[in-house]
Short mmCIF file of the C-alpha atoms (twelve columns), coordinates in Angstrom:
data_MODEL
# 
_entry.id   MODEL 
# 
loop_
_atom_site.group_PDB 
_atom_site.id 
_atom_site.type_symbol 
_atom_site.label_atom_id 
_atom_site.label_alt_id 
_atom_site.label_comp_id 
_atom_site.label_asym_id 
_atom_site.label_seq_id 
_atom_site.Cartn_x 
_atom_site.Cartn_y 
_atom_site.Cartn_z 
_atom_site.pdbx_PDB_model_num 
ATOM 1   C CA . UNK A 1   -106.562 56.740 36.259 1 
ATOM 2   C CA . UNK A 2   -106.180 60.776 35.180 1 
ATOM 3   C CA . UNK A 3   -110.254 60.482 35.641 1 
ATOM 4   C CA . UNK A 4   -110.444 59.052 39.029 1 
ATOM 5   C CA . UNK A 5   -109.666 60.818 42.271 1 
ATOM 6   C CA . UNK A 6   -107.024 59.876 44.325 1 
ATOM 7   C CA . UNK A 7   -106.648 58.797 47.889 1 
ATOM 8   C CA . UNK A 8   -102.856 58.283 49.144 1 
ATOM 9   C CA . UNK A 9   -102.329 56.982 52.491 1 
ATOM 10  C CA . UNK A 10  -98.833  57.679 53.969 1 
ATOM 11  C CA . UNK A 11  -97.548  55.643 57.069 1 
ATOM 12  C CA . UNK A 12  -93.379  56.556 56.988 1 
ATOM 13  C CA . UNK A 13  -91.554  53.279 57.560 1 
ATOM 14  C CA . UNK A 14  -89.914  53.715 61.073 1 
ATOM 15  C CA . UNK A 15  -86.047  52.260 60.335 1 
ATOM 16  C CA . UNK A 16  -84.343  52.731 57.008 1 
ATOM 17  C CA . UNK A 17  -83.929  49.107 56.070 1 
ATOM 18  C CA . UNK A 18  -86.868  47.644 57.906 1 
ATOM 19  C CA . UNK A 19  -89.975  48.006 55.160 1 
ATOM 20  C CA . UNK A 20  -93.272  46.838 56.466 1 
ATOM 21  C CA . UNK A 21  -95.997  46.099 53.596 1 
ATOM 22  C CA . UNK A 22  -99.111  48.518 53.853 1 
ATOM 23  C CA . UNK A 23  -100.956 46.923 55.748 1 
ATOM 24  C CA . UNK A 24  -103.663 49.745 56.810 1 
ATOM 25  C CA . UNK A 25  -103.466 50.384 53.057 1 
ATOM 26  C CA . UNK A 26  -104.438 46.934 51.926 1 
ATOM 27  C CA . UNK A 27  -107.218 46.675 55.100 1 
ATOM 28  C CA . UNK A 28  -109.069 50.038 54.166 1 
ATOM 29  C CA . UNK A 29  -108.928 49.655 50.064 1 
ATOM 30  C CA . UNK A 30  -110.057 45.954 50.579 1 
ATOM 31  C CA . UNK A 31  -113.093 47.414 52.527 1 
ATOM 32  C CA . UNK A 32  -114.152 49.979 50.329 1 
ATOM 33  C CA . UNK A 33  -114.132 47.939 47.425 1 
ATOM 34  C CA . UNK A 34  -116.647 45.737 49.735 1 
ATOM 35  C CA . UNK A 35  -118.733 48.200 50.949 1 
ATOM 36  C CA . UNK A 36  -117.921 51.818 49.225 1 
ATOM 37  C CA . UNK A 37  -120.393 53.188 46.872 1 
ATOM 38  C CA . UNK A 38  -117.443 54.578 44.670 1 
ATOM 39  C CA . UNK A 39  -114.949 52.409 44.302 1 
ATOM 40  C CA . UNK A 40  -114.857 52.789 40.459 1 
ATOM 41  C CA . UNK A 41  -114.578 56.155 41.126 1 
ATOM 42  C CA . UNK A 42  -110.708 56.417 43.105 1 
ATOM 43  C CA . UNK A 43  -107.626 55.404 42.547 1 
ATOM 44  C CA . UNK A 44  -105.440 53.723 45.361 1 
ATOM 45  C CA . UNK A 45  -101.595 55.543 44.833 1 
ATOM 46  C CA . UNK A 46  -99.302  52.998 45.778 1 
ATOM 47  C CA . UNK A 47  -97.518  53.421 48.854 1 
ATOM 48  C CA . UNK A 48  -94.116  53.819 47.537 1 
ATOM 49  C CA . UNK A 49  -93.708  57.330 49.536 1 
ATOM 50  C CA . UNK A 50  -93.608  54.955 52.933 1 
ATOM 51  C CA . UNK A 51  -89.924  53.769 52.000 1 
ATOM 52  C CA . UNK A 52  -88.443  57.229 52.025 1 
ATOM 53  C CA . UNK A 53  -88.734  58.174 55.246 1 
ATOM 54  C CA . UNK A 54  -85.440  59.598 55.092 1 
ATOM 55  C CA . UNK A 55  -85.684  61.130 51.877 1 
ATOM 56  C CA . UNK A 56  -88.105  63.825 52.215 1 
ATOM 57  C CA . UNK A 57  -87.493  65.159 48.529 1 
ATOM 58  C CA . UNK A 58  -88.105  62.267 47.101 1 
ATOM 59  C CA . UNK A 59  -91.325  61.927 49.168 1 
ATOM 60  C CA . UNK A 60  -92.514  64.958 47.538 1 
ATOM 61  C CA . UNK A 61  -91.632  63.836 44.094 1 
ATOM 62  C CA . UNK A 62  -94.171  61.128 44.602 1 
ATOM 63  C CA . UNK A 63  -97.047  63.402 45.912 1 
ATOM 64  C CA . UNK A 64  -96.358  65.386 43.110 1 
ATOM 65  C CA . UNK A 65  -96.849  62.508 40.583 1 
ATOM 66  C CA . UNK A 66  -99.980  61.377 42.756 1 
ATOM 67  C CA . UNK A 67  -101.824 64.773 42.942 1 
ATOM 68  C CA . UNK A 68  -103.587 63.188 45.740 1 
ATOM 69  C CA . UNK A 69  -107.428 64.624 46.180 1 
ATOM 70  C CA . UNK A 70  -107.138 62.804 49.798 1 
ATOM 71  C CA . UNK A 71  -104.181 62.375 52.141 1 
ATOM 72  C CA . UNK A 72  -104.078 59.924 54.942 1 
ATOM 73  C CA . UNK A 73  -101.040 60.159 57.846 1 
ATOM 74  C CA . UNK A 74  -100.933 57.357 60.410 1 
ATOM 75  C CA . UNK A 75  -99.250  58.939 63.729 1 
ATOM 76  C CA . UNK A 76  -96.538  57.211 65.729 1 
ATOM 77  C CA . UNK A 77  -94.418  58.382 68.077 1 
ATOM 78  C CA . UNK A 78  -91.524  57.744 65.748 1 
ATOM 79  C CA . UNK A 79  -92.887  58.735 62.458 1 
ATOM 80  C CA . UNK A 80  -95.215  61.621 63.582 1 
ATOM 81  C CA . UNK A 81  -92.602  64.709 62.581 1 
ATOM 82  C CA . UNK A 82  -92.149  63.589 59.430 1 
ATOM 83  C CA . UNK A 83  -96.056  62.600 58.488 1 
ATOM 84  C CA . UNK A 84  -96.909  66.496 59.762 1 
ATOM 85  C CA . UNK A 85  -93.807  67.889 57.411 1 
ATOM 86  C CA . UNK A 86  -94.880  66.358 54.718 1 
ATOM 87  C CA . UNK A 87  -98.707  67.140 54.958 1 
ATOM 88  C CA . UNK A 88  -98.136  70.256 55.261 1 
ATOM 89  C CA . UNK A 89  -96.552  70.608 53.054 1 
ATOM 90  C CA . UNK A 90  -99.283  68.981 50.633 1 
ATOM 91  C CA . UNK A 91  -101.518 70.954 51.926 1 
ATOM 92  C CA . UNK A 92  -99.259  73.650 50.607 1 
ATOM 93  C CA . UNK A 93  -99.008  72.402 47.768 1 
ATOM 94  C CA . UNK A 94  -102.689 71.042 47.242 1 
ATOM 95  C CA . UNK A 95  -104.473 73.156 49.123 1 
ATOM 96  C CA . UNK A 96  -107.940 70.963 48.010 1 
ATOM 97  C CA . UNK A 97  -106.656 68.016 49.298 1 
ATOM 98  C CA . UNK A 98  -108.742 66.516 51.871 1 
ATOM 99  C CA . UNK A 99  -106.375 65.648 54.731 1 
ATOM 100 C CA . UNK A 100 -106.974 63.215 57.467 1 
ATOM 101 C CA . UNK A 101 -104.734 61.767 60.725 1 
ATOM 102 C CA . UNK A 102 -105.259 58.552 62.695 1 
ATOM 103 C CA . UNK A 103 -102.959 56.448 64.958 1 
ATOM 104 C CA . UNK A 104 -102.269 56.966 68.492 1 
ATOM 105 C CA . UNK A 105 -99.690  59.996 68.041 1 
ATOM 106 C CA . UNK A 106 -102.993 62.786 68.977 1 
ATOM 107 C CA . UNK A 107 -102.907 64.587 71.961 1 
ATOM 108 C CA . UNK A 108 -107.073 65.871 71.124 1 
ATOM 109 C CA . UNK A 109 -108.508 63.999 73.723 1 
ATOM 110 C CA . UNK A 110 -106.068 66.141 76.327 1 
ATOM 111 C CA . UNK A 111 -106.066 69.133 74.340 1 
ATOM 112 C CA . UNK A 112 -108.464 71.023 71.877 1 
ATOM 113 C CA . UNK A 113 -105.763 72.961 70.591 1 
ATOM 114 C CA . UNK A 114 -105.148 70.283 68.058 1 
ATOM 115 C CA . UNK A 115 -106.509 71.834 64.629 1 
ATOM 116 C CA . UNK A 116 -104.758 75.467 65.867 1 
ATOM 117 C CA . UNK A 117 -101.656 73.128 66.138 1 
ATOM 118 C CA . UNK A 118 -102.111 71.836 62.660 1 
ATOM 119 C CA . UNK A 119 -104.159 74.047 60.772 1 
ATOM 120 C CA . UNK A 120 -103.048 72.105 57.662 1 
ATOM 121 C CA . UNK A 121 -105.182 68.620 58.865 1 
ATOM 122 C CA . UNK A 122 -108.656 68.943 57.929 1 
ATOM 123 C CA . UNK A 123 -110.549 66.119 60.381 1 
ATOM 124 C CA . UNK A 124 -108.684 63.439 62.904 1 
ATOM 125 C CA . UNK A 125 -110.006 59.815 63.631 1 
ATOM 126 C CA . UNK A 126 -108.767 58.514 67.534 1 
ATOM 127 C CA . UNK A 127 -106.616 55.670 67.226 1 
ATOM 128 C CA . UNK A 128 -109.343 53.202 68.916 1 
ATOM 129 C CA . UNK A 129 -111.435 53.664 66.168 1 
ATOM 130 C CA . UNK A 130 -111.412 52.005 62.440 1 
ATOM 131 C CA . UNK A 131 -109.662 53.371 60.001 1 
ATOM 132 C CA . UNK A 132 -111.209 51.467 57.403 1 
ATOM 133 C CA . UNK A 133 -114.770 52.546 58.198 1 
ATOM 134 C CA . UNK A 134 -113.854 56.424 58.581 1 
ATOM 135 C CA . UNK A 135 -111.718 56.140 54.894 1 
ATOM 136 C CA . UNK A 136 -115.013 54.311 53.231 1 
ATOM 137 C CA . UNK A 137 -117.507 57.281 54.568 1 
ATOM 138 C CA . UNK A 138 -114.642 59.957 53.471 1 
ATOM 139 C CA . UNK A 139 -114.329 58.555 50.020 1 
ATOM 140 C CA . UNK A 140 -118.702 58.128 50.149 1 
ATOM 141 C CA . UNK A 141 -118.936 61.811 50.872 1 
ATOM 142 C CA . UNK A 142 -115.933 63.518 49.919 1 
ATOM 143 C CA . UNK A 143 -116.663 67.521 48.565 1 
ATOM 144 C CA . UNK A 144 -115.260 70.439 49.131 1 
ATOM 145 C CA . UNK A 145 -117.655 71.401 52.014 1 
ATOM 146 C CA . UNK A 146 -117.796 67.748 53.418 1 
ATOM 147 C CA . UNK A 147 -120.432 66.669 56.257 1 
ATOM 148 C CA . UNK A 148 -118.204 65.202 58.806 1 
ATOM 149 C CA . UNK A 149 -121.411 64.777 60.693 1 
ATOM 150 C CA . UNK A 150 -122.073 61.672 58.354 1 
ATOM 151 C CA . UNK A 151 -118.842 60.132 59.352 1 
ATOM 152 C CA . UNK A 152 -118.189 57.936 62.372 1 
ATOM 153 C CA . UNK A 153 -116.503 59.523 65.388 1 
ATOM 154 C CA . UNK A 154 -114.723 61.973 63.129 1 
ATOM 155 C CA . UNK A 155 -112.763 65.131 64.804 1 
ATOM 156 C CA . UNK A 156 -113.600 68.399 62.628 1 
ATOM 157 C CA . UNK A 157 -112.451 72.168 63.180 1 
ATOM 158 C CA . UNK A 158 -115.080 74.642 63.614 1 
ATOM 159 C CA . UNK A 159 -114.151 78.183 63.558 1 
ATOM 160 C CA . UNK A 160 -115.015 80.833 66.726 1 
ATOM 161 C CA . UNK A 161 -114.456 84.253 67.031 1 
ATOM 162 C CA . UNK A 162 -113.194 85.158 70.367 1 
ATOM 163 C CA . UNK A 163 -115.623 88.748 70.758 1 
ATOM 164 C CA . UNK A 164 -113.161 90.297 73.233 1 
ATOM 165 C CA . UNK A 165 -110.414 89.292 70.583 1 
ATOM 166 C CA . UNK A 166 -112.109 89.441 67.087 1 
ATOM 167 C CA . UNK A 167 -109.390 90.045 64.912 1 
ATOM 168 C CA . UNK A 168 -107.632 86.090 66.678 1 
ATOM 169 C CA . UNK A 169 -110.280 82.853 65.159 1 
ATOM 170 C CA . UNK A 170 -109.803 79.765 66.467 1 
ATOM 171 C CA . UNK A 171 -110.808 76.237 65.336 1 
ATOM 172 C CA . UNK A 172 -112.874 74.380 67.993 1 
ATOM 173 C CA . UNK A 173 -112.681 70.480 67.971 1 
ATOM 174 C CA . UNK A 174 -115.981 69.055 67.489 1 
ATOM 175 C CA . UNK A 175 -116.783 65.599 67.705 1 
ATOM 176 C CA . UNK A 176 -119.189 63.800 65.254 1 
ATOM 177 C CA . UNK A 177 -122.267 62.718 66.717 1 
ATOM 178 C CA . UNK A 178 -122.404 59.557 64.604 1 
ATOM 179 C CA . UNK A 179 -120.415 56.608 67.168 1 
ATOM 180 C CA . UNK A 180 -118.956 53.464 66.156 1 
ATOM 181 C CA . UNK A 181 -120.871 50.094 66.664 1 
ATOM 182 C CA . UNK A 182 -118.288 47.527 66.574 1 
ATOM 183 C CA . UNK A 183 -120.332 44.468 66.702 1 
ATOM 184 C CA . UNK A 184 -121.741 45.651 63.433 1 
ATOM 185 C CA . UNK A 185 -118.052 46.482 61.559 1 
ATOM 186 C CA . UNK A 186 -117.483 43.228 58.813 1 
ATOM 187 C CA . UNK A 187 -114.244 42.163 60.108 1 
ATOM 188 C CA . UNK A 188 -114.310 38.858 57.525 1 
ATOM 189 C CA . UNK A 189 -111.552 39.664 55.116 1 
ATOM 190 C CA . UNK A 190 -108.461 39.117 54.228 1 
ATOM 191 C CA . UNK A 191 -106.985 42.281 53.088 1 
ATOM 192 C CA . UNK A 192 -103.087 41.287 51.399 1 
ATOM 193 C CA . UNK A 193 -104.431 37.887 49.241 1 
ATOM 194 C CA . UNK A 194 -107.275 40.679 47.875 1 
ATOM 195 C CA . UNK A 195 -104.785 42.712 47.326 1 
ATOM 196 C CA . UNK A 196 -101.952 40.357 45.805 1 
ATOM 197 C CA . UNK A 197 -101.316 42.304 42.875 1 
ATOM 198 C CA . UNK A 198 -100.688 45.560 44.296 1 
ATOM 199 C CA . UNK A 199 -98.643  44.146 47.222 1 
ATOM 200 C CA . UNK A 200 -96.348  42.188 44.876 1 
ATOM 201 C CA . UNK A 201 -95.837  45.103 43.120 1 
ATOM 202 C CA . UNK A 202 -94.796  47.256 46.256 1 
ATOM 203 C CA . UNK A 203 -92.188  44.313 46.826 1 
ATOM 204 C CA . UNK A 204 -91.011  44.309 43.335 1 
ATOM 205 C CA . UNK A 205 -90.505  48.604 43.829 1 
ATOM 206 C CA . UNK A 206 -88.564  47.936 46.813 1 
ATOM 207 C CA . UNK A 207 -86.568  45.434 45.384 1 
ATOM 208 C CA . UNK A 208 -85.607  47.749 43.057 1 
ATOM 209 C CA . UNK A 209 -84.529  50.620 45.259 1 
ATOM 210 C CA . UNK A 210 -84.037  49.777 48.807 1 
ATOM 211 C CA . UNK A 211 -81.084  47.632 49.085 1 
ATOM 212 C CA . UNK A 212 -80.555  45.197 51.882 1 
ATOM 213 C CA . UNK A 213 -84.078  45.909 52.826 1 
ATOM 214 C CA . UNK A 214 -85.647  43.414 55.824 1 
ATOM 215 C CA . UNK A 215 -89.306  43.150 54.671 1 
ATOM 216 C CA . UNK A 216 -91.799  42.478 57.648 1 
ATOM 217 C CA . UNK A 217 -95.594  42.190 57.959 1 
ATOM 218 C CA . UNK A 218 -98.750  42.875 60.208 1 
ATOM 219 C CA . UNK A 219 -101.127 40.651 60.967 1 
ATOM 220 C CA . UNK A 220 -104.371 40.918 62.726 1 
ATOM 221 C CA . UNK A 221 -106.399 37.896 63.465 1 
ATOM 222 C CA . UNK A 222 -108.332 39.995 66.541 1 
ATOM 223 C CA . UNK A 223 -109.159 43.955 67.405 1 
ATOM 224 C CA . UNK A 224 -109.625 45.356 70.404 1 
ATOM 225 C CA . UNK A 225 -109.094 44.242 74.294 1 
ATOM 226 C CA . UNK A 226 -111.028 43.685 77.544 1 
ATOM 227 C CA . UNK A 227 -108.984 44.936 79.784 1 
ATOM 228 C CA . UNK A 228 -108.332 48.448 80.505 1 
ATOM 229 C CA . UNK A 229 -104.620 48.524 82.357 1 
ATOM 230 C CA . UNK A 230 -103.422 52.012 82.900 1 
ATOM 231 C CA . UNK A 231 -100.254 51.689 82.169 1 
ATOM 232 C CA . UNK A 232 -100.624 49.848 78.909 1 
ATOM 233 C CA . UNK A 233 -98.566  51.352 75.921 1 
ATOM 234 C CA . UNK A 234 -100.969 49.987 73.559 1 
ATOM 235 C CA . UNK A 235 -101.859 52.149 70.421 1 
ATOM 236 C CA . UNK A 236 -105.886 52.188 71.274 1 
ATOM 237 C CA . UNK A 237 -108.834 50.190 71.733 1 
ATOM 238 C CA . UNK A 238 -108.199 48.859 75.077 1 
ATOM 239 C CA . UNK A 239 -110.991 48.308 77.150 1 
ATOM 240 C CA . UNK A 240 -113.035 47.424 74.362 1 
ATOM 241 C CA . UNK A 241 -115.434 44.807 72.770 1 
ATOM 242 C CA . UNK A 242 -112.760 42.483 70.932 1 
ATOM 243 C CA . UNK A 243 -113.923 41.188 67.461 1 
ATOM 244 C CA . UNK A 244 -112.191 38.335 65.352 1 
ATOM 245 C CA . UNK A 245 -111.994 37.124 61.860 1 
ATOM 246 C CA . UNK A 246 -112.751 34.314 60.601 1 
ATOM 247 C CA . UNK A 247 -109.634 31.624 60.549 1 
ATOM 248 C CA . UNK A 248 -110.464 31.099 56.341 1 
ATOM 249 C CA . UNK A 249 -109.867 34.680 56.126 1 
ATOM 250 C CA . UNK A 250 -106.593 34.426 58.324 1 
ATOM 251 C CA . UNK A 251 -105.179 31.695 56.189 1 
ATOM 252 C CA . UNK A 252 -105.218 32.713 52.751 1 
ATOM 253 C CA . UNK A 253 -103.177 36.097 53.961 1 
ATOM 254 C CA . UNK A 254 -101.030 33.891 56.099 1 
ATOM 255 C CA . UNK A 255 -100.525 31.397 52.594 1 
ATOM 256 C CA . UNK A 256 -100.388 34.742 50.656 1 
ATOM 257 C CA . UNK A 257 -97.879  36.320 53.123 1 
ATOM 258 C CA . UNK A 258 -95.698  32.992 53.173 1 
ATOM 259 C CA . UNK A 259 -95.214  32.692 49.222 1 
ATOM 260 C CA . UNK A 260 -93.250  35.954 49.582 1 
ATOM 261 C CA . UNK A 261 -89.346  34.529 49.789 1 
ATOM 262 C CA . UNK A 262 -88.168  38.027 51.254 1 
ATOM 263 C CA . UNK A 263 -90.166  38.260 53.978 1 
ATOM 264 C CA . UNK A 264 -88.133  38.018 57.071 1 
ATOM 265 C CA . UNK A 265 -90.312  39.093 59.918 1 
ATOM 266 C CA . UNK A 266 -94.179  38.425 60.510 1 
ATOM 267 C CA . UNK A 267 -95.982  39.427 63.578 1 
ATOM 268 C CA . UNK A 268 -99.290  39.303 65.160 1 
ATOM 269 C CA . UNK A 269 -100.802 42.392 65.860 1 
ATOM 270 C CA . UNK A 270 -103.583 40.776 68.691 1 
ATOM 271 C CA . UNK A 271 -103.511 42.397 71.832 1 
ATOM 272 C CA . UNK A 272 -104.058 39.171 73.627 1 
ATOM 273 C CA . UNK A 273 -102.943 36.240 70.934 1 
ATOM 274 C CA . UNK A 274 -104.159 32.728 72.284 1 
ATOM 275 C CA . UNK A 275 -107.255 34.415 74.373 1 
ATOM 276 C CA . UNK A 276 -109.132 32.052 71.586 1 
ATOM 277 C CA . UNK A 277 -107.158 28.820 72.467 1 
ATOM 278 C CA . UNK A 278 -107.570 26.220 69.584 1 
ATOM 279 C CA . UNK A 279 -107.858 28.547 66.839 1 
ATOM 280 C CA . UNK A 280 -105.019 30.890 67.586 1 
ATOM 281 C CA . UNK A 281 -102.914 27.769 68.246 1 
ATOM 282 C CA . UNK A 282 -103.923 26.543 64.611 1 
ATOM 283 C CA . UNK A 283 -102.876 29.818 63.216 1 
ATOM 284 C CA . UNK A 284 -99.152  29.451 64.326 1 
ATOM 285 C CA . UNK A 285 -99.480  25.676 63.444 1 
ATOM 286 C CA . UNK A 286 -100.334 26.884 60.269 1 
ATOM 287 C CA . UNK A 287 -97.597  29.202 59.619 1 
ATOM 288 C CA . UNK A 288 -95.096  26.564 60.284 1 
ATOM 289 C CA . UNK A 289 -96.305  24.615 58.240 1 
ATOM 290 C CA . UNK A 290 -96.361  27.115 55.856 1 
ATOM 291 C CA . UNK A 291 -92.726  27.982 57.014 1 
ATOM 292 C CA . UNK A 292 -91.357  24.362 56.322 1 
ATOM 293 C CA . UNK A 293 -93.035  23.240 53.176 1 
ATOM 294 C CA . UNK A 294 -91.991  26.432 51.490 1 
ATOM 295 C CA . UNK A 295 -88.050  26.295 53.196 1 
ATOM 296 C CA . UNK A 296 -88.570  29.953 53.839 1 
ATOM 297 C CA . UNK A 297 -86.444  31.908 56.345 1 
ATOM 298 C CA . UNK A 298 -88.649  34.269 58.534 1 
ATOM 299 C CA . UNK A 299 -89.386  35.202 62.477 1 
ATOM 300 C CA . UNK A 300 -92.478  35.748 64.086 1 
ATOM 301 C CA . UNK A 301 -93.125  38.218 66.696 1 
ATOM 302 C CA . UNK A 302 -96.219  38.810 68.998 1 
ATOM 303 C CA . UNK A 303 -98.156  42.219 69.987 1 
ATOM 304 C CA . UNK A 304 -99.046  40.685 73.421 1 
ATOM 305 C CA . UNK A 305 -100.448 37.351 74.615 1 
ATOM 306 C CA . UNK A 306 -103.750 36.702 76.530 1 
ATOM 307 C CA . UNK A 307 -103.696 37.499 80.049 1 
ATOM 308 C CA . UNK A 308 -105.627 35.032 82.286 1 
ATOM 309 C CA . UNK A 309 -104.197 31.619 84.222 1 
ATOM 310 C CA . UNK A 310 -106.387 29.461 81.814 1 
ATOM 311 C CA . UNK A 311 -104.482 30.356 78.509 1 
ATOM 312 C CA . UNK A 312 -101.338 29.219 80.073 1 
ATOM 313 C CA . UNK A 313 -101.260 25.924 78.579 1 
ATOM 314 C CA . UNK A 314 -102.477 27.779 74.770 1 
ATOM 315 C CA . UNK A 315 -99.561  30.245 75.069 1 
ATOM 316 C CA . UNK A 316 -97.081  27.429 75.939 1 
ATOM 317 C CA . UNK A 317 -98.332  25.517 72.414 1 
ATOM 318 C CA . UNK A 318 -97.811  28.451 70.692 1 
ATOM 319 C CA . UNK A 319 -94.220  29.281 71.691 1 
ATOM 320 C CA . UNK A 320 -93.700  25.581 70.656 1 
ATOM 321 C CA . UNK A 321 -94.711  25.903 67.407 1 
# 
């Protein structure tokens, strides 16, 4: 790989024990090698830095091995410290590396102070937006002097000279002019069976250093959500055109996901799981099955269930299963 660039994408794992596979990771490399116009061009760094959240030095003997070219943080209210530490520090240390933040831990849209804040990130994606589809036009476009203006609803600095106060700059936020269509994102594809090599290696790395590790996993069958309550603690996209994948696609991570004999914990990301009645119903039927023929020991857990009187009876089925 020493001729390829490399994009690492670091999302610290919130408890010591509890390791979640990559699941952004998985999503946004299994989309650029569907739709990227470089893939043979980058290299994919494992995400063996997520495990040592509590080991900062040993975070930065991975970077170091990595010489990333890009660095992605994902920003949580319990990780977000330690993603800015350490990309600062990268920046530091790589001062060409292209760094980029997403997740719902950004205060831009209340304050433009954000790139002052962190002079050290380079552009910002909102946490409603797809990850997957910013990291493709990145990797399409990267330079030194990238156009952010060719990537989809992209925050980028732009530096001002105050005239009263030339000797203090400031970095505006500016917001790309080219806006997300979601009915036109592919959402067909299932992102840990594509990736079944690489994620059984992550398992096999943890194995071998985390002990008495509880391995969990995300699932998304859905993105997005109608409704707009104000005093939802969801991460983004509420009030929003909801897309869905295809249940094919659904099932082979879901068979993928099940073959793993350490997985303990598996829950669905969907805003409003059983909104789609039969099919999310089959989904859960299908993990049980999945669950019994293969005598494996896991939970499942549940981002939030559909909100209307007339997916009662779907929610009920599903708490059966």
């Amino acid at each position: 790989n020493s001729n390829k660039k490399t994009i690492m994408l670091y999302n610290p794992s919130r408890l010591k024990e509890t390791v979640w596979l990559p699941v952004f990771w998985s999503q946004a490399k299994t989309y650029y090698e569907k739709h990227g116009q470089k893939a043979d061009e980058w290299y994919w760094y494992p995400c063996y830095a997520d495990v040592w959240a509590h080991d900062i030095d040993r975070v930065k003997q991975i970077i170091l091995h990595a010489k990333p070219d890009v660095f992605g943080i994902s920003l949580y209210v319990w990780n977000s410290h330690t993603a800015f530490t350490v990309a600062k520090w990268v920046k530091q240390t790589f001062p060409n590396c292209l760094i980029v933040s997403g997740g719902p831990q950004q205060d831009f849209k209340h304050d433009n102070t954000w790139f002052d804040r962190h002079p050290y990130i380079d552009c910002s994606l909102p946490g409603d937006n797809y990850g997957e589809l910013c990291v493709k036009e990145l990797l399409d476009n990267f330079s030194h002097d990238i156009d952010y203006e060719k990537i989809t609803d992209i925050r980028y600095p732009v530096s001002t000279i105050d005239l009263a106060q030339p000797e203090k700059k400031q970095r505006k936020l500016v917001v790309s002019k080219k806006k997300l269509v979601k009915k036109e994102f592919d959402y067909n594809w299932c992102s840990y069976y594509t990736q079944k090599e690489y994620i059984l290696d992550y398992v096999n790395y943890i194995e071998n250093h985390i002990p008495n590790y509880q391995l969990s996993a995300i699932v998304e069958s859905t993105r997005g959500c109608p409704y707009g309550c104000t005093y939802c603690d969801w991460g983004g996209g509420i009030n929003s055109r909801v897309i869905k994948k295809e249940p094919s696609e659904i099932y082979a991570d879901l068979d993928f996901l099940t073959d793993i004999a350490s997985l303990r914990y598996l829950y669905f990301a969907d805003a409003n799981f059983g909104i789609f009645g039969d099919r999310d119903v089959d989904l859960v039927k299908f993990v049980a099955k999945c669950k019994k023929d293969k005598e494996r020991v896991f939970k499942v857990g549940y981002g939030g269930f559909a909100k209307t009187a007339n997916r009662l009876p779907y929610i009920l089925q599903i708490m059966q299963c």
